[in-house]
C-alpha positions as CSV (number, residue, x, y, z in Angstrom):
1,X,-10.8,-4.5,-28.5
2,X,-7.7,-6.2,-29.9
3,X,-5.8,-4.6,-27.2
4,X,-7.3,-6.0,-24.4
5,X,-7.4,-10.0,-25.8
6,X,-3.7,-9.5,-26.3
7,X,-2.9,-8.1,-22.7
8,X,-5.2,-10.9,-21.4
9,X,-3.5,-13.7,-23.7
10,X,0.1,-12.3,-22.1
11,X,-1.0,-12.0,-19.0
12,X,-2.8,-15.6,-18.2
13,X,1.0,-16.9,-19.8
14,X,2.8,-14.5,-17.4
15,X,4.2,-12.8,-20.6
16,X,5.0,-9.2,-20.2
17,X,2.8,-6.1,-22.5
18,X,5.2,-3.9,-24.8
19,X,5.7,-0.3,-23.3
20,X,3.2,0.7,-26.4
21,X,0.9,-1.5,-25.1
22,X,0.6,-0.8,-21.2
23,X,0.6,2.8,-22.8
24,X,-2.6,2.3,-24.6
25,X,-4.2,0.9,-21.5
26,X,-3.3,4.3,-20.4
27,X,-4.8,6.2,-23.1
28,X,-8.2,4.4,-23.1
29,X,-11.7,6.6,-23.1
30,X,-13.7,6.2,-20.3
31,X,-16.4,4.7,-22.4
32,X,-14.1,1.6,-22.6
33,X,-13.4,1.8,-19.2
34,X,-15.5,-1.3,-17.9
35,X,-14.3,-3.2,-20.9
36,X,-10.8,-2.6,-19.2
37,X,-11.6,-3.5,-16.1
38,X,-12.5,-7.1,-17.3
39,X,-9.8,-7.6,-19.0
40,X,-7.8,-6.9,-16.5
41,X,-10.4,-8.8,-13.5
42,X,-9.7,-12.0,-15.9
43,X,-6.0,-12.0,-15.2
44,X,-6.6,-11.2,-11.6
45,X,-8.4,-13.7,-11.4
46,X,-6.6,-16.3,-13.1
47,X,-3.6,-15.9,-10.3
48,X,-5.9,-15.0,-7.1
49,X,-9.1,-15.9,-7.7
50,X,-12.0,-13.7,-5.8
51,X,-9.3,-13.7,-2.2
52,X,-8.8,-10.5,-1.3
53,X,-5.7,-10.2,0.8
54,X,-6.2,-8.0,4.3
55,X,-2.9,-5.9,5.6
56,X,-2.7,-3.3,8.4
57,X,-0.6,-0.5,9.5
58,X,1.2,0.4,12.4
59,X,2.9,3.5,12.6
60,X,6.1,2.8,15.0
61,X,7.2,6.4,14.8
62,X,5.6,9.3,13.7
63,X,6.6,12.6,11.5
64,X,10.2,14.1,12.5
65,X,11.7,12.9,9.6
66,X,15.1,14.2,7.9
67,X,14.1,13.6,4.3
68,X,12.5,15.9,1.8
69,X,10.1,13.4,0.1
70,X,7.4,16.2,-1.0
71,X,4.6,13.7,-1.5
72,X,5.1,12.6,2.7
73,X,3.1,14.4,5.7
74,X,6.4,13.7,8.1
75,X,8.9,15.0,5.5
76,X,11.0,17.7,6.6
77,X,9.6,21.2,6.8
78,X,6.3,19.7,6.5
79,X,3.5,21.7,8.3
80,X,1.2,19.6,7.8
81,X,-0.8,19.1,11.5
82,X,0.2,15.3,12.0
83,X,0.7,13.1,14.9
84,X,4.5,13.4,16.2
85,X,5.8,10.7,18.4
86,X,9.1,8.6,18.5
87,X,9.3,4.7,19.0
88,X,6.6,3.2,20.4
89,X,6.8,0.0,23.1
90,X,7.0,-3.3,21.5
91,X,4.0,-4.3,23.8
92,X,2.0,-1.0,22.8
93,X,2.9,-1.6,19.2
94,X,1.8,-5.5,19.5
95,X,-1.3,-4.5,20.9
96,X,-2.0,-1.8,18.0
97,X,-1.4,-4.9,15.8
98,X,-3.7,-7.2,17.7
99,X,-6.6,-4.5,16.4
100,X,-6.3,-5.3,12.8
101,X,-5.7,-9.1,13.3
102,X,-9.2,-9.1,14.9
103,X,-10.6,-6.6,12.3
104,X,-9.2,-9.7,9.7
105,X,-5.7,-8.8,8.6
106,X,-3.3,-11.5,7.5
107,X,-0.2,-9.5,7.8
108,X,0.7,-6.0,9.8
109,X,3.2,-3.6,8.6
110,X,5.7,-1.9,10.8
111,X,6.7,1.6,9.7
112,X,8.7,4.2,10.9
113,X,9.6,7.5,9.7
114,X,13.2,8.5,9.1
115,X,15.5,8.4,6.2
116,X,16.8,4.7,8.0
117,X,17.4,2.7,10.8
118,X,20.3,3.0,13.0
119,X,21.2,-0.5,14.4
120,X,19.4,0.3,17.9
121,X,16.4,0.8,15.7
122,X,16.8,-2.4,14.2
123,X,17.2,-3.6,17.7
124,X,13.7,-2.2,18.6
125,X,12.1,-3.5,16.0
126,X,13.4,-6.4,16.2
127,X,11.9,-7.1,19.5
128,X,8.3,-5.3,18.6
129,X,8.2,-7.9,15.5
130,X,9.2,-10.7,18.7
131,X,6.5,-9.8,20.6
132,X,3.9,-9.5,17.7
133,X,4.5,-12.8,16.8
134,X,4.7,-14.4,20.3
135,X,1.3,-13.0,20.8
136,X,-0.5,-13.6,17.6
137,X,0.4,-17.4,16.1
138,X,0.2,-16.9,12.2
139,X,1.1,-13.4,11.5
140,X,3.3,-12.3,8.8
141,X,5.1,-9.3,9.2
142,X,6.7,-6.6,7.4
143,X,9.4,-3.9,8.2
144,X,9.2,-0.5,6.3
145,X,11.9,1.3,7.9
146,X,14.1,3.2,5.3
147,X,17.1,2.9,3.7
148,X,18.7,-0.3,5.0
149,X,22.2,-0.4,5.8
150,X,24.6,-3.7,5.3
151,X,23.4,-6.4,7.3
152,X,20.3,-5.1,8.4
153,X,18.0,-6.6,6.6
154,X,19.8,-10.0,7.6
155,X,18.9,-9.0,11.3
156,X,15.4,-8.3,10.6
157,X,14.9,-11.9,9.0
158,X,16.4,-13.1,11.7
159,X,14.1,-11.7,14.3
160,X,11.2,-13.2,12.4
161,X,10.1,-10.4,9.2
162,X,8.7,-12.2,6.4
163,X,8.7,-8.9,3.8
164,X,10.8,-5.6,3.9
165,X,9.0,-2.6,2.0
166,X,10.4,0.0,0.2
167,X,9.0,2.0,-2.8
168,X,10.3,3.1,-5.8
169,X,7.6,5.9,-6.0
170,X,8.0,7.7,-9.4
171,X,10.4,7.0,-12.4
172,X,14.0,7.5,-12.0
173,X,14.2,10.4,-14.7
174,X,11.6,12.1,-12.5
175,X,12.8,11.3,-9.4
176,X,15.1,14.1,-8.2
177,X,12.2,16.3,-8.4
178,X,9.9,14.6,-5.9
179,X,13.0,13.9,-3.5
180,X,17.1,15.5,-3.1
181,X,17.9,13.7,0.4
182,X,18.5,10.4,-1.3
183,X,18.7,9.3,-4.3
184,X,16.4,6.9,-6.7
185,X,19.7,4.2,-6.8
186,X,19.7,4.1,-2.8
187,X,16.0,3.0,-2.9
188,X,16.8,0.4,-6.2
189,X,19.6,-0.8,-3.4
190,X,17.5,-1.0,-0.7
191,X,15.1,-3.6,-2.6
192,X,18.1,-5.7,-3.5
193,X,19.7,-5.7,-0.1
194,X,16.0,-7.0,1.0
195,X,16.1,-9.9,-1.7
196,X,19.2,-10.9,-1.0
197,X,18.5,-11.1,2.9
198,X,15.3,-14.3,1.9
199,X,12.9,-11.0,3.0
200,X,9.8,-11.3,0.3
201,X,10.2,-7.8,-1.3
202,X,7.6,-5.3,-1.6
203,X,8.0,-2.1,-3.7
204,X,5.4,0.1,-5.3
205,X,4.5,3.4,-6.9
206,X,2.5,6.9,-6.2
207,X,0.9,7.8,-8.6
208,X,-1.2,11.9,-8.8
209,X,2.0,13.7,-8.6
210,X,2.4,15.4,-11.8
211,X,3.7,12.5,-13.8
212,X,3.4,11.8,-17.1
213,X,2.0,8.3,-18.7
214,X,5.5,7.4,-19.6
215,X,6.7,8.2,-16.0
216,X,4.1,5.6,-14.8
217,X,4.9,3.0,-17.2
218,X,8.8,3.4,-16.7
219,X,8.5,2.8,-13.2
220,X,6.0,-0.2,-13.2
221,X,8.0,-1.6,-15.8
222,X,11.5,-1.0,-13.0
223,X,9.2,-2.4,-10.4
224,X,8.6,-5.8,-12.8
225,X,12.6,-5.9,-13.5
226,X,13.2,-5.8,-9.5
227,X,10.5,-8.4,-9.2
228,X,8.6,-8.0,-6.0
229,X,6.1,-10.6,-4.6
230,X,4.1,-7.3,-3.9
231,X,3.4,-4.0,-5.6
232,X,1.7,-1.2,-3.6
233,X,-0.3,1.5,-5.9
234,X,-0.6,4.5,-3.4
235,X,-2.5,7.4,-4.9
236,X,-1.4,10.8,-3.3
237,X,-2.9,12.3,-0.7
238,X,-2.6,15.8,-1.3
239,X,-1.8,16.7,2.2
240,X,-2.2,20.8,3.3
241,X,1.6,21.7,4.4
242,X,3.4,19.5,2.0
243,X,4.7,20.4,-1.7
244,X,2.0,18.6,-3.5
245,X,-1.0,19.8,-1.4
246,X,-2.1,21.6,-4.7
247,X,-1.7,18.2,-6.8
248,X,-5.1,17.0,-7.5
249,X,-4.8,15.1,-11.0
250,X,-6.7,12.1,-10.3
251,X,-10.3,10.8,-10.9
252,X,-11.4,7.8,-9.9
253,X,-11.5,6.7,-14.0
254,X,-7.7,7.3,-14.1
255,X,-7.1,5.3,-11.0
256,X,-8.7,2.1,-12.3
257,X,-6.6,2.5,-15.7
258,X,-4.0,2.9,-13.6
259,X,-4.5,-0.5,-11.8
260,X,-5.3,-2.3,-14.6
261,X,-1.8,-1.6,-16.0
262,X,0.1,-2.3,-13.2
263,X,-2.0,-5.7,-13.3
264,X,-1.4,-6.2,-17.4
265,X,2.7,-5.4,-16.6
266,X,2.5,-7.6,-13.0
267,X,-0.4,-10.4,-13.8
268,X,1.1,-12.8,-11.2
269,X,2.1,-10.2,-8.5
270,X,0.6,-9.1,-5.2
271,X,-1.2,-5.8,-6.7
272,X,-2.3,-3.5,-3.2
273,X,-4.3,-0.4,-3.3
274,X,-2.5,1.4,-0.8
275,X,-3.4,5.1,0.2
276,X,-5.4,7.2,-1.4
277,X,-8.4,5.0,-2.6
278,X,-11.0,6.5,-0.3
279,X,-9.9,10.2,-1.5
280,X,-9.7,9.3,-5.3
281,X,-11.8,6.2,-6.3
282,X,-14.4,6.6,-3.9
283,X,-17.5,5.2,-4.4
284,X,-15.6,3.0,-7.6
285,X,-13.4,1.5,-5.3
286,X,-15.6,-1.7,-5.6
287,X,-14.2,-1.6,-9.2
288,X,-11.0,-1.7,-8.0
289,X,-10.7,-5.0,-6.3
290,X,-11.4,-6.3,-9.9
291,X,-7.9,-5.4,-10.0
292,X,-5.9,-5.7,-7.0
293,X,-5.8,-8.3,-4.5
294,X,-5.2,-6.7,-1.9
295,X,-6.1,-3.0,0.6
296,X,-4.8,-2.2,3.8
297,X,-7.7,-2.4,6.4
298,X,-8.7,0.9,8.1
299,X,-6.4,3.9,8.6
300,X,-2.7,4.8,7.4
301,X,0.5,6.3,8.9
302,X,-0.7,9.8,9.3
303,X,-4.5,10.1,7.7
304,X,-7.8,8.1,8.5
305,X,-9.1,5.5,6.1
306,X,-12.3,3.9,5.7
307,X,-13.9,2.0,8.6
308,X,-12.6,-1.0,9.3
309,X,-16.3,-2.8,8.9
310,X,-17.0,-1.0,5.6
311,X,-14.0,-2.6,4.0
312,X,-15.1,-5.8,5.2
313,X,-19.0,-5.1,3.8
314,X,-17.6,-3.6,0.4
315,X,-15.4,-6.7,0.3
316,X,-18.3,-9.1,0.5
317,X,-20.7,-7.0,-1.4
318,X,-18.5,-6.7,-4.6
319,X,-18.3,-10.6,-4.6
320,X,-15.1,-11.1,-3.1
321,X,-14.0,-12.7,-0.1
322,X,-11.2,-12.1,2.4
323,X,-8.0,-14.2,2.6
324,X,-7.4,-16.4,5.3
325,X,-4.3,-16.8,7.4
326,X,-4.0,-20.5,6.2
327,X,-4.4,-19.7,2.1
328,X,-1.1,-19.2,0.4
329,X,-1.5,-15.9,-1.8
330,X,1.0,-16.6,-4.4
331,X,0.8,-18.4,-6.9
332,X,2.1,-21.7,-6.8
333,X,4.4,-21.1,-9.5
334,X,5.9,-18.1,-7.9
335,X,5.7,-20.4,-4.3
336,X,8.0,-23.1,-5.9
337,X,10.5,-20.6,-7.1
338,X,11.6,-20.0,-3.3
339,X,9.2,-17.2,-3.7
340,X,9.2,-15.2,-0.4
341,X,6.0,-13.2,0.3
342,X,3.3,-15.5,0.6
343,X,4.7,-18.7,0.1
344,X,4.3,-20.1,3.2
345,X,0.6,-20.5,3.5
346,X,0.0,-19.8,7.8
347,X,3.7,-19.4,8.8
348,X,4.5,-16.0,8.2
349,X,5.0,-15.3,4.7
350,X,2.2,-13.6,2.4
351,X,2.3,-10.6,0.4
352,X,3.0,-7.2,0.7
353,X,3.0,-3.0,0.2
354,X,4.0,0.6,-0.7
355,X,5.2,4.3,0.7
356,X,5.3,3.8,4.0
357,X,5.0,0.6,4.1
358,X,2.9,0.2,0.5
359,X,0.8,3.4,2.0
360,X,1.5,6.2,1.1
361,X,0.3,8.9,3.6
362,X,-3.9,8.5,3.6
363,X,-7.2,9.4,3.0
364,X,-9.9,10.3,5.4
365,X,-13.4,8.5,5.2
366,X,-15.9,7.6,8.0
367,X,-14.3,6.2,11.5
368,X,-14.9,2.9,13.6
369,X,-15.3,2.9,17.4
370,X,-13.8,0.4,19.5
371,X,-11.2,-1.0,17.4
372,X,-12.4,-3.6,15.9
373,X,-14.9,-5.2,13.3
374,X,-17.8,-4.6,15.3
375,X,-18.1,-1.0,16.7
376,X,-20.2,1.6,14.9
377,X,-19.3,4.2,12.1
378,X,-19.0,7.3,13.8
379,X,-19.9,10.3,11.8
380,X,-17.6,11.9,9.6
381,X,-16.1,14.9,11.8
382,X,-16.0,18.0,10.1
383,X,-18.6,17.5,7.0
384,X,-21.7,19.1,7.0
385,X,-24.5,16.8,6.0
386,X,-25.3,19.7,3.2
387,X,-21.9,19.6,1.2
388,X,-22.4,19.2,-2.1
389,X,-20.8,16.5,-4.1
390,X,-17.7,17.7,-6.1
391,X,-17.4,16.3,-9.7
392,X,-14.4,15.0,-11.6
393,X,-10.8,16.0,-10.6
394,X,-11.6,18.9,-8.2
395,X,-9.9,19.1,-4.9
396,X,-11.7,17.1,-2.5
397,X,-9.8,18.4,0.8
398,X,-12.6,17.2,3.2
399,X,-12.3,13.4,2.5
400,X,-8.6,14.0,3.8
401,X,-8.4,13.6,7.5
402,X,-5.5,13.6,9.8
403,X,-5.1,10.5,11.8
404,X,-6.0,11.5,15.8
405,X,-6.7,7.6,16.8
406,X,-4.9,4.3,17.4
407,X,-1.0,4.0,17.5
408,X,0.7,7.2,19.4
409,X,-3.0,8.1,21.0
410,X,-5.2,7.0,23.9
411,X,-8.1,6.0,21.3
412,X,-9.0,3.2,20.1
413,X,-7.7,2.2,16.4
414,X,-9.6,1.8,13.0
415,X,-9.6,-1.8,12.3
């Protein structure tokens, strides 16, 4: 296909497709889906080899939140039966941390829900992302807080944040129908303010909401223009109680294309599957890491993701192999531009995520005991071993699962 050598040729030369082009890659049947997949797994490739980068989540503060994003679990009005809990300890938070370091992660995320931080937040955080990195010699960290006021984002370097993340979401002509409390600008503003600070930015995309083609390729294409280290692709989690929770428009076919155009617009750029993979790729998600570089390990901000130890075995099985603290994941051309996010090799700086700190609110696949690599799968908790398999785009409510473990609770964490 004379498509797919030309998005290859641009991409191994860092040259950006045409509109018409990453539209086409769109478009594409499903019979030429594999052929799309290694094109797009050659330009992967080319600028991250087979590493696949680790990152894990840790919800700070939970639901209670003033905005009206209608994709979010925590928005407000939401009924959706989430955890609710305000800041927790920096020692409790470093511990949550300390779960997915063990379970592999090379960086941990810090959100927290809320429209943005007041300067005693920052203050909090500030000392969580202290005592994170007093306890765990390597770590990068990122801060996914909100809108950031002036000078915030200064503070937050200065307590030791390698990346800030904040997601565009959805194109700006579509954007005042997904959210009203704030504006598509004020999240544009937040991403500069985040550059500007030496933070590595991270900004991303959800993708299942009711958008068009176009919508997806305008926003990738604002995302390349704001030039990220790292691009989140969260797929939405139709959450019961939220706007959306009758929004299921994905198959696990459209997700992959999806991917592979972000990769074709981004070749160079940390590409993260963020939430949603275990609801809508499911057993392709192998596939997927033919495109992206990068997963978060485990669960999300308010749903349960795959366990910890199958991410690891699908990892290895699909031929891959997990980054290590002291690989750089840039590349070296990106490193040598004063690139932020994973320029620094085992200091701090790596690569980074989407909606919620590159997730978007998350799946709900199998569970892992005892926090870390090496406790058993528990059973899936409300499946009956009878349920037959649903086919293409239907609603698959039971592989969404509300988070009831690891930060805010007395269980263990998915790592």
């Amino acid at each position: 296909m004379n498509l797919l050598n030309t998005l290859v040729d641009k991409g191994l030369r860092r040259e950006s497709p045409t509109r018409e082009e990453a539209l086409a890659v769109l478009a594409t049947s499903d019979d030429d889906l594999l052929d799309v997949v290694a094109a797009a797994g050659k330009v992967r490739r080319h600028w991250f080899g087979r590493r696949v980068k680790l990152n894990y989540l840790v919800n700070l503060k939970s639901g209670l939140c003033p905005e009206d994003c209608s994709y979010c679990s925590q928005r407000l009005g939401s009924k959706a039966d989430i955890l609710k809990y305000t800041w927790l300890k920096p020692d409790d938070a470093s511990r949550a941390a300390a779960a997915g370091l063990a379970g592999g992660a090379k960086r941990v995320c810090l959100v927290a829900s809320g429209r943005g931080p007041t300067d005693r937040d920052v203050d909090r955080v500030s000392d969580t992302i202290k005592a994170i990195k007093e306890q765990n010699e390597g770590v990068e960290v990122c801060a996914c807080l909100g809108l950031l006021s002036d000078g915030q984002a200064e503070r937050l370097r200065e307590a030791g944040a390698d990346a800030y993340n904040h997601n565009l979401n959805t194109s700006e002509a579509t954007y005042g129908d997904i959210t009203t409390t704030h504006t598509y600008a004020d999240r544009v503003d937040t991403v500069h303010k985040a550059h500007a600070a030496g933070l590595s930015a991270c900004s991303g995309l959800i993708a299942g909401m009711g958008e068009s083609d176009e919508d997806l390729v305008d926003v990738v294409f604002s995302l390349r223009e704001l030039d990220p280290d790292s691009v989140p692709v969260n797929f939405l989690i139709p959450f019961e109680g939220t706007p959306l929770a009758k929004e299921w428009n994905l198959t696990p076919q459209r997700c992959l294309r999806i991917l592979a155009m972000v990769r074709f617009v981004c070749p160079d750029v940390e590409v993260r599957i963020a939430g949603g993979r275990e609801v809508h790729l499911r057993t392709m998600q192998p596939l997927a890491l033919h495109l992206a570089n990068s997963i978060f390990l485990g669960d999300y901000l308010t749903s349960e993701g795959q366990a910890g130890r199958a991410d690891l075995e699908m990892i290895a099985d699909a031929g891959f192999e997990v980054e290590g603290a002291d690989q750089v994941t840039l590349p070296e051309h990106r490193v040598a531009a004063g690139g932020g996010c994973g320029s620094h090799g085992g200091t701090g700086c790596g690569s980074h995520e989407g909606s919620g700190c590159g997730s978007h609110e998350g799946p709900g696949c199998g569970s892992h005991q005892g926090g870390g690599v090496c406790g058993p799968a528990a059973a899936p908790a409300e499946e009956p071993a009878s349920a037959p398999a649903a086919t293409g785009n239907e609603p698959r409510t039971d592989l969404v699962s509300v988070r009831r473990r690891g930060a805010g609770t007395d269980l263990a964490p998915n790592a």
